[in-house]
C-alpha positions in Angstrom: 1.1 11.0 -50.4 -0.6 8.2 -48.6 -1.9 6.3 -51.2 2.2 5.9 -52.2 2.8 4.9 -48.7 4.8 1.0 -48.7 3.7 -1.4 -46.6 6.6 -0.7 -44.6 7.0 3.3 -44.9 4.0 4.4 -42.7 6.1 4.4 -38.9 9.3 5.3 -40.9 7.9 8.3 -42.4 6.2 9.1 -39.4 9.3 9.2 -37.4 11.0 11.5 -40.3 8.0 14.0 -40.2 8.7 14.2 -36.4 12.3 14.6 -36.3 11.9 17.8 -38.9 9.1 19.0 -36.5 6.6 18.6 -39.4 3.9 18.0 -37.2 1.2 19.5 -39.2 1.6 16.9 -42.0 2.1 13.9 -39.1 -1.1 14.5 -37.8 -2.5 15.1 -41.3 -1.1 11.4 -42.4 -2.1 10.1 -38.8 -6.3 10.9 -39.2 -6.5 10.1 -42.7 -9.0 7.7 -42.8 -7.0 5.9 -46.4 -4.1 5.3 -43.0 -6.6 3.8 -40.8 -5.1 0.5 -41.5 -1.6 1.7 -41.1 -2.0 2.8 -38.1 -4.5 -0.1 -36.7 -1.8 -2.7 -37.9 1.9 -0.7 -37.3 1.4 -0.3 -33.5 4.6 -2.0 -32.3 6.7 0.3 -34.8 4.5 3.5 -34.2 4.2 3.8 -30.0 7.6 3.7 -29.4 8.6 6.3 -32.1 5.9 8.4 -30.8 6.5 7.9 -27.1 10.0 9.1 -27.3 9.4 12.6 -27.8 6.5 12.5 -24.1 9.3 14.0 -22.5 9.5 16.8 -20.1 12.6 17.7 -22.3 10.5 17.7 -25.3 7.4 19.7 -23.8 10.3 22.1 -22.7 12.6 22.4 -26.0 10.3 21.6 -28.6 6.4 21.9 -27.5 4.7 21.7 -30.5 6.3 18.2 -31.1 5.5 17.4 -28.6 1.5 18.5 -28.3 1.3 17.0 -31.9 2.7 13.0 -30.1 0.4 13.8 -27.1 -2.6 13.9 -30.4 -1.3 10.9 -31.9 -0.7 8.4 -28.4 -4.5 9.3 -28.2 -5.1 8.2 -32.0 -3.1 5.0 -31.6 -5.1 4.2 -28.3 -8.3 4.5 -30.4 -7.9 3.3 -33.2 -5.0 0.1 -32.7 -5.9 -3.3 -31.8 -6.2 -3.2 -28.5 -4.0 -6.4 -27.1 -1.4 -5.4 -28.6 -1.0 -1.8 -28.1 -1.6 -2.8 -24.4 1.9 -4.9 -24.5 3.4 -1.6 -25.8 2.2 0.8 -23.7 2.9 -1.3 -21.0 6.2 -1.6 -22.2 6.8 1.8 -22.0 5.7 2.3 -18.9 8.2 -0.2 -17.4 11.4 1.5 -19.2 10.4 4.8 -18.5 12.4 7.6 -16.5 10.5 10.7 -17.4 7.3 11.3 -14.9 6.0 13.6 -18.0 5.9 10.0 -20.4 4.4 8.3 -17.1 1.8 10.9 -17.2 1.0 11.3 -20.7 0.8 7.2 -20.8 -2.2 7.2 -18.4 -5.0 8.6 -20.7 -3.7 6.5 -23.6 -3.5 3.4 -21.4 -6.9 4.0 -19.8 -8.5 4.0 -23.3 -6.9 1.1 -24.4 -8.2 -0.8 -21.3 -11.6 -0.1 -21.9 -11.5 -1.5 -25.3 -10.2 -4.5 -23.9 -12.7 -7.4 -24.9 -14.9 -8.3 -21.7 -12.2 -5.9 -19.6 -9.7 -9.0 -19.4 -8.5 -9.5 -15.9 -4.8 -10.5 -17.1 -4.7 -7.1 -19.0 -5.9 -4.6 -15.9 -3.0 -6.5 -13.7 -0.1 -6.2 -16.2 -0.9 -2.4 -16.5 -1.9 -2.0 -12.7 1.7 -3.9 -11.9 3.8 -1.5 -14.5 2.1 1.8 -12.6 3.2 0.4 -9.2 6.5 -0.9 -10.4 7.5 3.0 -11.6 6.4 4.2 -8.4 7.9 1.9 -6.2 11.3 3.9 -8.3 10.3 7.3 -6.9 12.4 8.6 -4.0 10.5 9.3 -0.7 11.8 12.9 1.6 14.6 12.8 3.6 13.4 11.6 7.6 13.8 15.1 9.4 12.0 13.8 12.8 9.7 16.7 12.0 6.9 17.4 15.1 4.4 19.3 15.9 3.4 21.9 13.9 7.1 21.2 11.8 5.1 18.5 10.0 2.8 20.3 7.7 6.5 21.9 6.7 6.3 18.1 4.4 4.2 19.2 1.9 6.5 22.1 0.8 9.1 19.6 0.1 10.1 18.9 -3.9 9.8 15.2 -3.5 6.8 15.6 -1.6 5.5 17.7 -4.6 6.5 15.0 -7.0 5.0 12.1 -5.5 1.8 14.3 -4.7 2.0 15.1 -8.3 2.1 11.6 -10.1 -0.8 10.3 -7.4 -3.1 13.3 -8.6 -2.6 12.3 -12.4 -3.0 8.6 -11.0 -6.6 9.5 -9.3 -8.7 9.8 -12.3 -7.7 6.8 -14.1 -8.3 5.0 -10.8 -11.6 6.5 -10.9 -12.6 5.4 -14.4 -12.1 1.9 -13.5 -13.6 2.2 -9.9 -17.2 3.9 -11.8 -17.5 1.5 -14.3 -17.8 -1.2 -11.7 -20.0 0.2 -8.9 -23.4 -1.0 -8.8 -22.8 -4.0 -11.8 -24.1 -7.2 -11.2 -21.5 -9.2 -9.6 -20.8 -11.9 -12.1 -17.4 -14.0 -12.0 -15.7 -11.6 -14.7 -16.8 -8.5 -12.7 -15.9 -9.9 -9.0 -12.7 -10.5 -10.4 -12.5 -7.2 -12.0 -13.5 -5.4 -8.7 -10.7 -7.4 -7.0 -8.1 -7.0 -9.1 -8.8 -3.4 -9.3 -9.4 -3.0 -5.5 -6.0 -4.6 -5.0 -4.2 -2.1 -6.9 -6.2 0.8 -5.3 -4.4 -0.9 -2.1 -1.2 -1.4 -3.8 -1.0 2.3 -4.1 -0.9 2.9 -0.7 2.4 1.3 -0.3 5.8 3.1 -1.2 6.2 6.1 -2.0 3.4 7.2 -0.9 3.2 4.9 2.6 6.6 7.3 4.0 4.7 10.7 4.1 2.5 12.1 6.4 -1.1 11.2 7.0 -1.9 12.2 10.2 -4.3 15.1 10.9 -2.8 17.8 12.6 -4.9 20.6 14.3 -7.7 20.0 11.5 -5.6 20.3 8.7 -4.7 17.4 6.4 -1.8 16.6 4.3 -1.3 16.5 0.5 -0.5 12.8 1.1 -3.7 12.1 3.4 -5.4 13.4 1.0 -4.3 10.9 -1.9 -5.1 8.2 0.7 -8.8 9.1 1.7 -9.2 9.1 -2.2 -7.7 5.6 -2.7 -9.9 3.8 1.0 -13.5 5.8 -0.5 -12.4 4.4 -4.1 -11.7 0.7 -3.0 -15.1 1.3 -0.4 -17.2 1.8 -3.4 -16.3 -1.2 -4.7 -18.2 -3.0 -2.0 -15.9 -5.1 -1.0 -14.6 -6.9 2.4 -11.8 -5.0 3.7 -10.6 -8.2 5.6 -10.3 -10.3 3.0 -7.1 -9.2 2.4 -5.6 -10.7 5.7 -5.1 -14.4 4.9 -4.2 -13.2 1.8 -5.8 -16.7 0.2 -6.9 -14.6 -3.2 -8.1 -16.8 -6.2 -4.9 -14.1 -8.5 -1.9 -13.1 -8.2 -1.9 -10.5 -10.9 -1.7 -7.9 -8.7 -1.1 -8.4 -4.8 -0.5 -6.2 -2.2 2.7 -5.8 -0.4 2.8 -6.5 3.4 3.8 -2.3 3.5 1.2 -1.4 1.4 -2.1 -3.7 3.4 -0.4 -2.4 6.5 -1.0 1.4 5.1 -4.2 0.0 4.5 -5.4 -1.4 7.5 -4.2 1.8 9.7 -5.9 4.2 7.3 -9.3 2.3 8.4 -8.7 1.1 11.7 -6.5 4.2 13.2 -7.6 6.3 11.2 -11.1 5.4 10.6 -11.4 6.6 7.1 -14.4 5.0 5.6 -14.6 2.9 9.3 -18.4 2.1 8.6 -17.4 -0.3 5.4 -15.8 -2.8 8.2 -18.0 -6.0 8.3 -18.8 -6.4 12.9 -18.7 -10.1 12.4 -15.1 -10.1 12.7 -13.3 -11.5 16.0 -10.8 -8.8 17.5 -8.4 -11.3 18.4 -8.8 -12.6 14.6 -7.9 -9.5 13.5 -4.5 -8.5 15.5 -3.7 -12.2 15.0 -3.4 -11.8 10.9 -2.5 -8.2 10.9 0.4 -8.6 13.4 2.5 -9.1 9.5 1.5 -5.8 8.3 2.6 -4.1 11.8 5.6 -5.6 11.6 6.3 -4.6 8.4 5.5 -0.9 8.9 7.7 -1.0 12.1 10.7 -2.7 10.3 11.1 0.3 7.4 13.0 3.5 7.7 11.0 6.6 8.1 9.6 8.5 10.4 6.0 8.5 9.1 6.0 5.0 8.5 7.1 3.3 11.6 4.4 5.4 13.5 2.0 4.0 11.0 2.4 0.9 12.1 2.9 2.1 15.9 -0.8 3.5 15.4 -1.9 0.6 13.5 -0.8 -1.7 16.7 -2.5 0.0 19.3 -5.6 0.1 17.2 -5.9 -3.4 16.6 -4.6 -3.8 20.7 -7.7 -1.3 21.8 -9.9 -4.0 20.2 -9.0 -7.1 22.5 -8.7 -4.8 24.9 -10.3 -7.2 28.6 -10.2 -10.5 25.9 -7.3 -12.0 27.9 -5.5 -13.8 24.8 -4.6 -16.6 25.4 -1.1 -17.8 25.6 -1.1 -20.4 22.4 -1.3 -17.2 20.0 2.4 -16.7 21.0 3.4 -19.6 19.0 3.0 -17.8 15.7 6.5 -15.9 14.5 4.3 -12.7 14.0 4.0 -12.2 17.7 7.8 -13.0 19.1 8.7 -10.5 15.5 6.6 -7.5 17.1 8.2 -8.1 20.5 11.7 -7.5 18.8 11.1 -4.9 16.2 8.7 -3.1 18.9 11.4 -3.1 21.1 14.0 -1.9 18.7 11.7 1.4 18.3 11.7 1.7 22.2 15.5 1.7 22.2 17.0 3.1 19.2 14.2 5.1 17.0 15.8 8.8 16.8 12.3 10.5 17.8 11.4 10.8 21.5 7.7 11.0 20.3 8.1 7.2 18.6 10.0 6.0 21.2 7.2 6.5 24.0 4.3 6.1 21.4 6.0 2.5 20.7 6.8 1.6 24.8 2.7 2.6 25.5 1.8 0.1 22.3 4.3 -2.8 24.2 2.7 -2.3 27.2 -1.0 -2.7 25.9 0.3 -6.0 24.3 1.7 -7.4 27.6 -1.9 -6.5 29.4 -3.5 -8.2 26.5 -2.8 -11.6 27.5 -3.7 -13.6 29.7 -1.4 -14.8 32.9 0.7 -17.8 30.9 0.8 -15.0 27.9 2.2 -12.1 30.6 4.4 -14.4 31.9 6.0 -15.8 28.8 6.1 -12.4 27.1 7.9 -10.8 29.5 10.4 -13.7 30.9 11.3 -14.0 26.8 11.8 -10.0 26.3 14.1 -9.9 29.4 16.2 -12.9 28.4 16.6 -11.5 24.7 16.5 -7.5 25.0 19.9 -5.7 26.2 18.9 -2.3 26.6 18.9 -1.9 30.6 16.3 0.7 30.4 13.9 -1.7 29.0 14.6 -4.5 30.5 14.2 -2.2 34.0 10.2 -0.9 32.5 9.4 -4.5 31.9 10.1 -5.5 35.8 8.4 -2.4 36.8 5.6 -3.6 34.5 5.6 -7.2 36.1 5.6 -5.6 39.7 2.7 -4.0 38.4 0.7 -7.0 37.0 1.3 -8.9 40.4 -0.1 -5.9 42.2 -3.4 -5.5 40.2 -3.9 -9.0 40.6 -3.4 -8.7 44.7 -6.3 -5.8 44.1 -8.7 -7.7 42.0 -8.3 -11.7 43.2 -6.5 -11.3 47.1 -2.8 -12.3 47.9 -4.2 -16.3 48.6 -5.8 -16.5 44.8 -3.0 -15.2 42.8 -2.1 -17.4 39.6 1.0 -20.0 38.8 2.7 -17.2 37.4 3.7 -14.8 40.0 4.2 -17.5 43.1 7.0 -19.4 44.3 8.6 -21.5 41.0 7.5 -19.3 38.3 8.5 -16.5 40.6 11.7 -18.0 40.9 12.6 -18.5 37.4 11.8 -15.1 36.3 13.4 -13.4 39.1 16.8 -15.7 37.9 16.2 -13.8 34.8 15.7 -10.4 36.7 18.2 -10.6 38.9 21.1 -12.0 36.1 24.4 -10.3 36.5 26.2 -12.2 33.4 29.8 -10.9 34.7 29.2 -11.0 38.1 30.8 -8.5 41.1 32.5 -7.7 37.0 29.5 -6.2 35.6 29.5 -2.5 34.6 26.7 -1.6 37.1 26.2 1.5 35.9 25.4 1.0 32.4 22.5 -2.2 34.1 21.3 0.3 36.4 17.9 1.1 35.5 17.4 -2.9 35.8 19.2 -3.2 39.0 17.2 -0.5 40.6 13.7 -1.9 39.0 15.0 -5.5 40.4 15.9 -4.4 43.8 12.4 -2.6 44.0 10.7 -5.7 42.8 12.1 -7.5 45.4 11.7 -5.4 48.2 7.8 -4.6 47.1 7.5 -9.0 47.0 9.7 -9.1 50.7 6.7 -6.3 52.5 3.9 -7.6 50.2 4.4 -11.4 51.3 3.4 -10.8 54.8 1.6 -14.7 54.8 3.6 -16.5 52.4 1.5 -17.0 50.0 3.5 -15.5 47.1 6.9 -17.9 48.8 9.6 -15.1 48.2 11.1 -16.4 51.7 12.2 -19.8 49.8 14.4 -17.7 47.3 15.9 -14.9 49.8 19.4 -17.5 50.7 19.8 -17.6 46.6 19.5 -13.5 46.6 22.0 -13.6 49.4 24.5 -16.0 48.1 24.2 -14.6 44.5 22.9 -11.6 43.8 23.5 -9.5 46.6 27.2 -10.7 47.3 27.8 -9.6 43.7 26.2 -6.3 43.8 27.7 -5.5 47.0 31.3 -6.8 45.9 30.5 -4.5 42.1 29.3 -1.3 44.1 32.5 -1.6 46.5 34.6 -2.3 43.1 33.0 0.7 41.4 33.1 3.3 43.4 37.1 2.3 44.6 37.1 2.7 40.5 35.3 5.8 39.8 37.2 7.6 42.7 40.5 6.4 41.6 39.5 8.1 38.2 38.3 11.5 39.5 41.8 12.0 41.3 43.7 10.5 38.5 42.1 13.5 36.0 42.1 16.3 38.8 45.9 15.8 39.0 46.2 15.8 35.2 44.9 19.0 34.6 46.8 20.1 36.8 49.8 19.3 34.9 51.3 20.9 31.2 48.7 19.0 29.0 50.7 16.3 26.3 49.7 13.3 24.3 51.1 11.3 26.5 50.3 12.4 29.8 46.4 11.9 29.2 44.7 9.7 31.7 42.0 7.6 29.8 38.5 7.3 31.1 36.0 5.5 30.4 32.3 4.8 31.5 29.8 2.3 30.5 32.1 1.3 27.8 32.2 5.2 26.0 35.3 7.0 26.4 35.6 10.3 27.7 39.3 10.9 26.5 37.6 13.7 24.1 36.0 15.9 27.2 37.1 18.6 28.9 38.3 17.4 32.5 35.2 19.0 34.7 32.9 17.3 31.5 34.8 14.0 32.9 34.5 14.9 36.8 31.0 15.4 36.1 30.0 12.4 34.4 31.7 10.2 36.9 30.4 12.0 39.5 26.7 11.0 37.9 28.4 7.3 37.9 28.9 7.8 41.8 25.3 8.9 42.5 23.8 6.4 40.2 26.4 3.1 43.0 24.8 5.4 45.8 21.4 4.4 44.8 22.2 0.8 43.7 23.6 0.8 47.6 21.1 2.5 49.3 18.2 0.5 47.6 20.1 -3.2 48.5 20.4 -1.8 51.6 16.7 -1.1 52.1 16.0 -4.3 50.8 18.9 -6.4 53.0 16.9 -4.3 56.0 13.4 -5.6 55.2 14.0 -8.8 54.9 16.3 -9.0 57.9 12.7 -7.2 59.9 11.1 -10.2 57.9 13.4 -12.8 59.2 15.7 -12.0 61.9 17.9 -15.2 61.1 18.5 -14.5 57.5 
């Protein structure tokens, strides 16, 4: 039958033999050595008619098919010419929407690479690029705030299992090209080999697979940590600098890493510590945080549980390494640093897990102690003016309060930088000490920033026994501002709040209508929807929370009329 084959007829009478599930005779036709030629030459016809039936429907319905294409991808691999089978399997790859055709691709595509003349760099990034770009597709689990021992639940989940799945199949092709290049003489064609293969092992560590879980939890490790201690000892054996990949200036493009998928990287070997000896110790620490400040960022800005502590962890690794430098100020002029401020600070206020929220406040505060006294100072005079979350903006005074104190310890009241005396004082405490609506402002929703404020100032007003800080020159602009409009709000307030509570005790006391409800409302949320004692309660909380506002001024009022009977 072959030697009657047309020049033409070889794919098309493959593709018949196929459709009648004549697989005996397709193989037969396929490994006859008189079709050696068809097959060499017909590659572009033949791939995609065999490819089609590599699906998990196929292996289901019609298994023998579909063992029989699974025989003749192999043969095609072998025996084609290898650039251009390459374009085709490639091809497929990048249309494909069966993981059972991803899967049975890889072996194929693997042999095809290595007969690749010289193991062209071009060819091991198209492929590397078509893997990452069908995995990138790949949905990631649902974010379920799992902790604790709730965590390991992950790797019982289906789209766990799937991603899990496609890495595993992924692990020995990575390993065929990571063994054929330990230990070879490092000529141009191989460096470039090793990079362009140790950029895809990296690449891999991005989405999907960046969203699950990697952390160890009482000695037992994930599926996904797993995969990832693979992919670091892989790219390790390469021999190659780690840290190259921070100013990103790489002589290819072919295949670069994503910002997500270096910052997976990075926390892998520096929180982590897998494969943590491979780290060249010539590096500065300051270096380091400086150009991996992008990568925390973009862990912190995605969505997902897993992720965003990632790049928590990867922070307050780096931060542990400058730990005593004192950076200095001029770093702040680089958009990485004023980006982690904000996204930071985001976490802190609005991340759904309590366990995040404080991981990322701890991380904040190791950056603000990282600096030195300029640094402090700007960092936390910027955060106050641009943050709105009181709570916040209340932890950063409390932190500055703090940072003036350990300097009192360490240098003595008479020594203490620009940045905590008289001027600079001044200027920050404007910011402190800003009521935007003034004797208007809801001062329950700013209370954990008045209360830090009116600490702060009472702390400076005992603390500044010589004058050597100079809080004395800025008391008459407390008086005349700050205090007259707190005084004025609290007075305002509580009139308010007790107004309320009679208003909605005398309603329920009345048939309940539509149109008799009284409407309340409390740091801007109304309480219309709550039963009436819910409503009594919660302004009754508001009450407490003026009471302290007013007893704190008034301790304050009291020291610094003891400090200055005239004022």
């Amino acid at each position: 039958m072959s030697a009657e084959l047309g020049e033409n007829s070889f794919p098309s009478t493959i593709s018949t033999l196929l459709k009648a599930g004549n697989t005996v005779q397709a193989v037969t036709l396929f490994t006859d050595n008189k079709n050696s030629e068809e097959v060499r030459n017909n590659s572009w016809d033949l791939v995609p008619i065999v490819a089609r039936y590599l699906t998990d429907e196929c292996e289901t319905n019609n298994i023998e098919v579909f063992k029989c294409c699974q025989k003749l991808i192999t043969v095609i691999a072998e025996n084609s010419k290898p650039e251009e089978v390459l374009l085709q399997f490639i091809e497929e790859l990048e249309t494909a929407d069966d993981d059972t055709k991803f899967v049975m691709l890889l072996k194929p595509l693997e042999v095809v690479l290595l007969r690749v003349p010289d193991k062209r760099v071009t060819s091991l990034g198209w492929c590397f690029n078509a893997i990452v770009d069908y995995l990138k597709k790949l949905e990631v689990p649902e974010d379920l705030n799992l902790v604790g021992e709730e965590r390991l639940l992950l790797d019982s989940n289906e789209i766990v299992n799937r991603i899990v799945y496609l890495y595993n199949e992924l692990l020995s092709f990575c390993e065929t090209f990571a063994k054929e290049l330990r230990g070879v003489t490092s000529s141009k064609n191989i460096l470039e080999r090793k990079q362009v293969v140790a950029r895809f092992f990296v690449e891999l560590l991005g989405s999907p697979l960046a969203f699950l879980d990697m952390v160890i939890y009482k000695n037992t490790k994930s599926k996904a940590r797993l995969l990832a201690e693979e992919l670091i000892t892989a790219f390790c054996y390469l021999n190659l600098d780690p840290y190259k990949f921070l100013e990103m200036y790489n002589d290819s493009d072919l295949v670069k890493p994503s910002d997500l998928s270096l910052g997976v990287f990075y926390y892998l070997i520096l929180s982590e510590e897998i494969c943590h000896n491979y780290l060249p110790k010539v590096y500065n620490p300051a270096y380091t945080l400086n150009y991996s400040l992008t990568f925390v960022n973009s862990l912190l800005s995605q969505d997902g549980q897993f992720v965003v502590e990632k790049g928590i962890d990867l922070a307050a690794a780096l931060l542990k390494n400058v730990d005593q430098l004192e950076l200095p100020y001029v770093l702040l002029d680089s958009e990485n640093y004023s980006k982690f401020c904000k996204i930071i600070s985001n976490v802190i206020v609005h991340n759904e897990c309590v366990e995040l929220r404080k991981k990322g406040l701890h991380a904040l505060h190791t950056f603000l102690w990282s600096f030195e006294h300029q640094g402090r100072y700007l960092l936390v005079k910027n955060l106050i003016r641009n943050i709105t979350h009181s709570g916040l903006k209340g932890n950063l005074i409390t932190t500055y309060k703090e940072m003036i104190t350990q300097e009192i310890k360490t240098s003595g009241i008479k020594n203490l930088p620009p940045y905590y005396v008289t001027h600079k004082l001044y200027n920050i405490l404007d910011e402190f000490t800003l009521l935007k609506q003034k004797e208007e402002t809801d001062l329950v929703d700013e209370s954990d920033r008045i209360i830090a404020s009116l600490n702060f100032l009472r702390y400076l007003v005992l603390v500044d026994v010589s004058g050597d800080i100079g809080i004395d020159s800025y008391l008459e602009t407390l008086e005349n501002g700050y205090f007259k409009f707190l005084r004025t709000g609290i007075n305002m307030s509580q009139e308010h709040y007790r107004l309320r509570i009679k208003e909605v005790a005398e309603e329920d006391t009345k048939v309940e209508t539509e149109d008799c409800k009284v409407s309340v409302t409390v740091s801007g949320k109304d309480l219309i929807e709550m039963p009436t004692e819910k409503k009594i309660e919660v302004m009754q909380m508001s009450l407490t929370t003026l009471d302290v506002i007013d007893s704190i001024l008034s301790r304050v009022i009291e020291c610094i009329k003891i400090k200055k009977p005239n004022v």
